[in-house]
N, C-alpha and C positions, 0 to 999 in steps of 0.2 A: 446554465448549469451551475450548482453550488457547489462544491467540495465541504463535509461537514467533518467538525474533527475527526468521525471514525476512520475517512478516508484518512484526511493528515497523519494522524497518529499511524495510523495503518501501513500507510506508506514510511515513514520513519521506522517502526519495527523492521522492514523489510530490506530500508537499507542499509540500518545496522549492521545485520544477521547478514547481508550480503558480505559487506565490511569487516567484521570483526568476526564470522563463523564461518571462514574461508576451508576451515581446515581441521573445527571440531565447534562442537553446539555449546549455544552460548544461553547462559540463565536468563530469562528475561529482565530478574532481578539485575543485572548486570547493564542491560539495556535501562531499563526505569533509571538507574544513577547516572549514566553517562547524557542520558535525552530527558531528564529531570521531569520524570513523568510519573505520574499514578500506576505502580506494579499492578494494583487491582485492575485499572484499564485497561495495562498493555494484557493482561491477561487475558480479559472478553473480546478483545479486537482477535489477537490470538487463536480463540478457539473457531474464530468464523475465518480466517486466515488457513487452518489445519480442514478445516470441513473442506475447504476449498479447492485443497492437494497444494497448496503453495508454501506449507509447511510441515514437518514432521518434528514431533517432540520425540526425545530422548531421554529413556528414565534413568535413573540413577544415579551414585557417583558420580558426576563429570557429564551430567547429562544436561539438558536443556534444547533449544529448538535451533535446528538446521532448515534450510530453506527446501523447499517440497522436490523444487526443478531449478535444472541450472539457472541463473540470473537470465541468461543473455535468451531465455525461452519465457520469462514472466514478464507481459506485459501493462502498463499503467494499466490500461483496463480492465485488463484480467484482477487486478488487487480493487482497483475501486467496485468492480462491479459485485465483489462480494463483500465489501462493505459497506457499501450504500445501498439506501433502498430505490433509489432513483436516478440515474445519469442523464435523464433528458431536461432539455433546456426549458421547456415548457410544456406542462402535464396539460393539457387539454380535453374538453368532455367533451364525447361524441357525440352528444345531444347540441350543442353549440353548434348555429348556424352560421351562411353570412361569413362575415368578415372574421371571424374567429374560425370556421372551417377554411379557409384562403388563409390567413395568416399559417396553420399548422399546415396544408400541402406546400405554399410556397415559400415559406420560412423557416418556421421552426424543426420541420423533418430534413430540411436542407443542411441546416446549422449543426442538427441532431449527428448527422451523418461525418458532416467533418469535423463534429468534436473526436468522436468515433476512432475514427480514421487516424486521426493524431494520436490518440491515446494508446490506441493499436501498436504506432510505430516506434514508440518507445519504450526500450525496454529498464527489466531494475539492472543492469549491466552498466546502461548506459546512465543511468542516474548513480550508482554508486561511483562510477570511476570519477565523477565529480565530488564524490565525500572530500573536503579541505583535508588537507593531511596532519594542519595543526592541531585538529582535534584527535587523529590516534593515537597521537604522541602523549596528549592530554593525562591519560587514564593507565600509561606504565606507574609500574609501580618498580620504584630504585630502590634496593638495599646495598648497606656499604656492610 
């Protein structure tokens, strides 16, 4: 299995939003500065993110995106699997005989499975409460 940046990226948006839009929705634009990323990107990942139900935008004023469902009910695969086009370890053609049908019954759907299964058990709760704390501190801003 590959993870390609949509996944990455994709995953980062979400643990921002987990992190910093705890308590009111946050601009992506605000996200792109702190994760030093393409706004335009975090936007496309974004709207496949919203199709998803894993996030809800907010318009207006003081508006920007809120995460769809609690943290501790969004799992890694639930966010990869809608932005990727592919999660298995090895796409294999059913026309393939032989050692390549044996390889995908007793490997690669094995593998497929307990990628699966992990990805399942992890939630974005569980990955944000590991966000480093040095970085929230990072992006206050102080006036004297």
């Amino acid at each position: 299995m590959r993870i390609s940046s949509k996944g990455k990226y994709g995953l980062m948006i979400m643990i921002d939003l987990a992190h910093f839009g705890a308590d009111k929705p946050v601009p992506l634009t605000q996200v792109a500065k702190r994760q030093d990323v393409s706004l335009n990107y975090l936007e496309q990942l974004a709207v496949k993110l919203k199709k998803a139900g894993l996030l809800k935008s907010i318009k207006g004023p003081g508006g920007g995106y809120v995460l769809g469902k609690e943290a501790k009910d969004i799992t890694v695969y639930e966010m990869l699997q809608c932005l990727e086009s592919d999660l298995l370890v090895a796409n294999t053609d059913e026309k393939q005989g032989g050692i390549m049908r044996m390889l995908k019954s007793q490997l690669w759907d094995e593998l497929d499975a307990r990628n699966q299964e992990f990805l399942k058990g992890v939630t974005l709760a569980d990955l944000e409460k590991e966000y480093p704390e040095e970085f929230s501190d990072e992006y206050l801003m102080y006036y004297i």
